[in-house]
N, C-alpha and C positions, 0 to 999 in steps of 0.2 A: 375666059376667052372662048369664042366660037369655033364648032370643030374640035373639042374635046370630050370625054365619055360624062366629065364631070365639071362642072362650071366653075366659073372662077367667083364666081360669091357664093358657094356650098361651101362654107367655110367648115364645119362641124365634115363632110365628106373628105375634105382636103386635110384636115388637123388627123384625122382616123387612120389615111392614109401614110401619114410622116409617121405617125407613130409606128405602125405596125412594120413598116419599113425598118424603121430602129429597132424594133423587137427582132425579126428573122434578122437581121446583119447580128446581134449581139447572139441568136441564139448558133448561125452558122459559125459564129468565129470559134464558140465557146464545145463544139460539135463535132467539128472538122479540121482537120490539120491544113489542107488546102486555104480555107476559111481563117484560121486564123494567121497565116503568113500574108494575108490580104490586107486583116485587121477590119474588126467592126466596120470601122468610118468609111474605108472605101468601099465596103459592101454595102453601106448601107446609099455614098454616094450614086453609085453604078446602078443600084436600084432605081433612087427614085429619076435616073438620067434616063433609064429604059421607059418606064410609064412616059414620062414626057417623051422620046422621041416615038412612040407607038400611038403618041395622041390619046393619052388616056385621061393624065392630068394638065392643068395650063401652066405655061413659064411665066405667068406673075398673079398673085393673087394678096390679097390681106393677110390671109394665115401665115405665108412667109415673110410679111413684112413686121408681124408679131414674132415670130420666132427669132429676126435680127433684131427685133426692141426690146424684148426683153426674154425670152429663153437665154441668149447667150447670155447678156450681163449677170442673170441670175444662176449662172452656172458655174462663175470663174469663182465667187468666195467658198462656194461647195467643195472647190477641187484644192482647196488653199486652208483647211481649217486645221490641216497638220504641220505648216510651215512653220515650226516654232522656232527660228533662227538659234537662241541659244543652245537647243540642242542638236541643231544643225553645223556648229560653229565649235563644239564641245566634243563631238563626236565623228564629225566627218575626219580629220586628221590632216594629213597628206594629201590625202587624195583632194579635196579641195584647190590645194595651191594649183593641181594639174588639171583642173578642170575651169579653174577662173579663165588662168591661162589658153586653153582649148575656147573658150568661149570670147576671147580677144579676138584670137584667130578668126575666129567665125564673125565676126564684126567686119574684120578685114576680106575677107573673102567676099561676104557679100557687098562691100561698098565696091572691091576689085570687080565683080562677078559684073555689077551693074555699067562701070566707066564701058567694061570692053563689050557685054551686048545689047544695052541699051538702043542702037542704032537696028538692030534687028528681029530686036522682039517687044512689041507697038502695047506698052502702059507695064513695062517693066517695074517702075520704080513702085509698085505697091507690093509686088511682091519682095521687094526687101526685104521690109522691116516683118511681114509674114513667114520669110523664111529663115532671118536670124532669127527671128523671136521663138520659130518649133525647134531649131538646131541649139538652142541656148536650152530649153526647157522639154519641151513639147507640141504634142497637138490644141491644146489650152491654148497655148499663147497665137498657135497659129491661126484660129479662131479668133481671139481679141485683135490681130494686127485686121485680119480681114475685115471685121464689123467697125474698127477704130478710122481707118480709109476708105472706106466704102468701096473694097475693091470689088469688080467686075465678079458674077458667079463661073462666067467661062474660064477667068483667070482663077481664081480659085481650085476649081474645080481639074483643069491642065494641072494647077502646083500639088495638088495632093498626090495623087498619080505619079509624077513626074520623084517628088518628095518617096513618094512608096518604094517605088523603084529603088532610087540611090540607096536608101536607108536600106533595106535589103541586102544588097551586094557589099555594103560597107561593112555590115555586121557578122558576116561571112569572113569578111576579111579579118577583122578583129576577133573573132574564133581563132585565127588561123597564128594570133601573136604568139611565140616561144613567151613556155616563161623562163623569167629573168633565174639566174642562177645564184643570185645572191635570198630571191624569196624560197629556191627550192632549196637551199643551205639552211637557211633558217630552218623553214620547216619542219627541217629533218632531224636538227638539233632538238627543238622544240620536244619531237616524239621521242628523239633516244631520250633524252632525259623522264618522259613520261613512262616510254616502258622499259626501260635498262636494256631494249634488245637493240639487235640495226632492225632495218624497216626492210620490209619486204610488199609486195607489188599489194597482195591479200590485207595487211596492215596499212597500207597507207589507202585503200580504197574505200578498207570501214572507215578509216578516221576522217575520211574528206566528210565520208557520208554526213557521220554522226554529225563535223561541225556544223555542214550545212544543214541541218535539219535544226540545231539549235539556231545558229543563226537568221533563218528565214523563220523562226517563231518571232523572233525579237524585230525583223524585217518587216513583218506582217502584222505584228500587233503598233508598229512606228505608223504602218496606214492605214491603218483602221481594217485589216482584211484577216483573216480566219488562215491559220498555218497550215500546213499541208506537206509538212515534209520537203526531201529534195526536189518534188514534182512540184515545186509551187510557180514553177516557170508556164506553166501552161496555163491560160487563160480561164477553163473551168477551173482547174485550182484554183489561181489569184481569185477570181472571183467566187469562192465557196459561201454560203450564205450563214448569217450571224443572225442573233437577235439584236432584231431593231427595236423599239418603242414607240409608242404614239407620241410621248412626250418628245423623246429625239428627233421625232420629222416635224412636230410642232416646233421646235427651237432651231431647225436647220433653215427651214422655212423664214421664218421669222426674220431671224437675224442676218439672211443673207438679203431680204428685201429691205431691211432694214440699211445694210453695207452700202447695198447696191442706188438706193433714193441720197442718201448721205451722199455719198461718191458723185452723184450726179448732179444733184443740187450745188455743192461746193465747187465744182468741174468748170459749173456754168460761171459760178460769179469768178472765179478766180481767170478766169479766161478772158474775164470783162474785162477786170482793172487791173489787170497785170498789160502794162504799154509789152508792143513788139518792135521798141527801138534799139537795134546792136543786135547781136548774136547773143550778149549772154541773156538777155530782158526777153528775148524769142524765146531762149531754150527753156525758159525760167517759164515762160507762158503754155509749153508745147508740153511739159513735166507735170506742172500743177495743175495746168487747165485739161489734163488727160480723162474722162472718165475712169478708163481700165487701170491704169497707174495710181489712181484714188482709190479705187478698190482691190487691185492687191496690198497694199498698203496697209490697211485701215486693215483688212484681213491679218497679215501677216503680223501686226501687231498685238491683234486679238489674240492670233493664236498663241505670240510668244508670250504676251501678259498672262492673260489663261490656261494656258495647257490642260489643266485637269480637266477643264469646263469645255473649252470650243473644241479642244482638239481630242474628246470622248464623245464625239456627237455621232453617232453610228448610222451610220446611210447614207452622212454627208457626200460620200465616194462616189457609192455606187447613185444617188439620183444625178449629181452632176454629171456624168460620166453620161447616161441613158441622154439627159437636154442637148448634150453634146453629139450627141448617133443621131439626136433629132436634127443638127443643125446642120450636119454632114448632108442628111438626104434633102434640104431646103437647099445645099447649095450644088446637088445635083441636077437639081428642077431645069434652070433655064440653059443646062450646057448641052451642046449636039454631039453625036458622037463624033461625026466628021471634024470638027473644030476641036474637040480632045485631042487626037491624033495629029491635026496639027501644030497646035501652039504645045501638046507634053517635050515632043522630043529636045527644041531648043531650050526649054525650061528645065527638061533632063541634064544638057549640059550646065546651064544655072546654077542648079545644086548640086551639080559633081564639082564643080569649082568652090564652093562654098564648104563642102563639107572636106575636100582635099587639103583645103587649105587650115579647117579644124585639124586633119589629124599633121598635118606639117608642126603646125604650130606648140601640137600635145606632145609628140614623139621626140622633137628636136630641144625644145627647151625643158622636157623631163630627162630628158637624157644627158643634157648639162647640166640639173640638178642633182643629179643620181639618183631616179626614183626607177624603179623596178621595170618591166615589160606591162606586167598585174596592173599596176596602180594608174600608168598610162593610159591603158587600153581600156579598164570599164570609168575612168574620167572622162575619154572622149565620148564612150557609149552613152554616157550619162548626158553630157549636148546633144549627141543626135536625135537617140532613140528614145531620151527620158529616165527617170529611174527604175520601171519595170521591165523592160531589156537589160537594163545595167546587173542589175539583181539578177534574172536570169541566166546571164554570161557567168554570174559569179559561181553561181550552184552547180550551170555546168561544169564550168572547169574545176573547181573544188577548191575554189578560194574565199574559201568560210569565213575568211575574217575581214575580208571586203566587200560582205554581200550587205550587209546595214549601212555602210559606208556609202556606199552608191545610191542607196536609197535616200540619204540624204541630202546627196549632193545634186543627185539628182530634184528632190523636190524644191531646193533650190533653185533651181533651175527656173520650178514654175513662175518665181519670182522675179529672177532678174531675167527673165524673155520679153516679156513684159517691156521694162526698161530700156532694155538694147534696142527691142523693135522701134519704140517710138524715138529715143535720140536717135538710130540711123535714117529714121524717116524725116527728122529736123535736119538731117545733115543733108539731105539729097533734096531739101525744098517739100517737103510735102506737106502740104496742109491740115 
């Protein structure tokens, strides 16, 4: 477009661009303590929103319309090669029941969230199924619902922000749960019997340590990441670097372009001949006929079929993860600042409503169940935030033996966000 430093057919200027954008957001996240309570994504958003409102880069070019073609689908089986349900299902425990559960809620909240402001805030209903789908999982799915609806980059770009927000102050709040006294009884049992003595403050402070440091080894090797002790909460931690292989980026590559043509090819026929008469012959069409719902699938079965195979593919993480800080600052590109500020704040209440109504749902029917404060509070962390907040809450607090737990349920998550987003987006009409 004319009137910018860089044209909108310099495509190689423009791709150079997103990239290096992605590079500085993951290098400040991983830097900075400021940086990383922002997280990558928005920094890398905010970034490339400044270049465009300084008239540097154009708000539409090809290179962003290759990034929504194929960066993003080729980045969802990357982030999915460790979902191996049976040891997700084997191993999550408890915690799972309260997190399905949390993740109903969150279904409800945002069909709730949508009847009451729909009337006041103009192409709501896309961010639905975008905001169940990162509250069930993550940032991944919040990505799939947006390229899956074609939603708006100004709307996008408002829900992250707005999403950033919430998820912050929530996670605060969920630091702030008592724990339960039936886990701190255990516990305590647990150690007299190990050292014949009563526990004292100095004793029970190594022994969190210790667990947690063995715990997030076992946390750490479940995703593909290099351990680090009880610091593995921090972002340079989680992301410390491993030996990767040529052969491993040659089969990561491969096989997720491979997921990714499959999924789409079958998407299209099935969306053909599947009639859309009744509700259920729709939803049967809006399911199968999914691209992103074909390929987590087709993922998730590889990994649980294979495990040794797909889910040792080392850098599968970290490249997805990089496509994804690329897709952040693509959908920085066309949003103005003045238009953030206005459409974030009501989109703020949005996801307070959505996410209140996760931990209603988590805290009131766990506590009918009698499941702990512990097991509540990082199942719901694990819908909002994902399972690397869920993990991190757990190291803090020193509840070692829920920190693999989370991380399971949370990668779950990656999975069924996916799914929730797209049935809530059949439920509200959307095409």
């Amino acid at each position: 477009m004319s009137g910018t430093l860089i044209s909108a057919d310099n495509s190689w200027a423009l791709f150079a661009i997103l990239a290096c954008v992605a590079a500085a957001a993951i290098y400040l996240e991983q830097h900075y303590r400021w940086a990383a309570k922002m997280t990558g994504c928005v920094l890398a958003l905010l970034g490339s929103m400044l270049l465009t409102n300084l008239h540097i880069i154009p708000t539409e070019a090809k290179t962003y319309d290759f990034v929504w073609d194929y960066i993003v689908p080729l980045s969802i089986p990357m982030l999915l090669f460790q979902a191996d349900i049976r040891k997700i299902g084997r191993r999550s425990g408890r915690l799972m029941i309260v997190f399905l559960i949390g993740g109903l809620g969150t279904i409800v909240g945002g069909l709730l969230a949508y009847r009451l402001l729909r009337s006041v805030i103009p192409g709501l209903a896309k961010a639905v199924p975008m905001m169940i789908g990162t509250y069930t999982g993550g940032t991944i799915n919040l990505v799939a619902m947006a390229d899956n609806y074609h939603a708006s980059s100004e709307l996008v770009s408002a829900a992250v922000v707005a999403d950033d927000l919430v998820m912050v102050v929530y996670l605060f709040i969920l630091m702030a749960v008592p724990e339960g006294t039936f886990y701190l009884s255990r516990r305590k049992d647990t150690k007299k019997k190990k050292t014949g003595a009563t526990e004292n403050p100095s004793i029970r402070s190594n022994a969190c340590e210790q667990s947690s440091a063995s715990e997030i080894t076992e946390a750490a090797s479940l995703c593909g990441q290099s351990a680090h002790g009880p610091e593995s909460s921090d972002s340079a931690s989680y992301w410390r670097p491993k030996k990767i292989s040529l052969q491993s980026v040659a089969a990561i590559f491969a096989l997720s372009v491979f997921i990714v043509a499959v999924s789409s090819t079958a998407a299209d026929y099935l969306s053909a001949v599947i009639p859309k008469s009744g509700f259920l012959l729709t939803l049967l069409n809006g399911l199968l006929g999914n691209e992103y719902l074909l390929i987590t699938t087709i993922t998730m079965l590889l990994a649980t079929l294979f495990p040794n195979k797909v889910g040792k593919l080392d850098g599968a993480q970290e490249i997805g993860t990089y496509l994804i800080h690329i897709f952040f600052a693509v959908i920085g590109v066309p949003a103005s600042i003045s238009l953030i500020v206005k459409k974030a704040p009501l989109l703020l209440i949005f996801c307070l409503m959505i996410v209140t109504m996760n931990m209603l749902f988590s805290f009131i029917s766990g506590r009918l169940l009698h499941f702990n404060n512990e097991e509540i509070a990082i199942a719901s962390n694990a819908n909002i935030g994902g399972p690397t907040t869920a993990a991190a809450m757990a190291v803090a607090r020193g509840w070692g033996e829920l920190i693999v737990p989370s991380i399971l349920v949370g990668t779950l998550g990656y999975v069924l966000g996916n799914y929730y987003g797209v049935f809530s987006g059949i439920l509200i009409g959307l095409k």
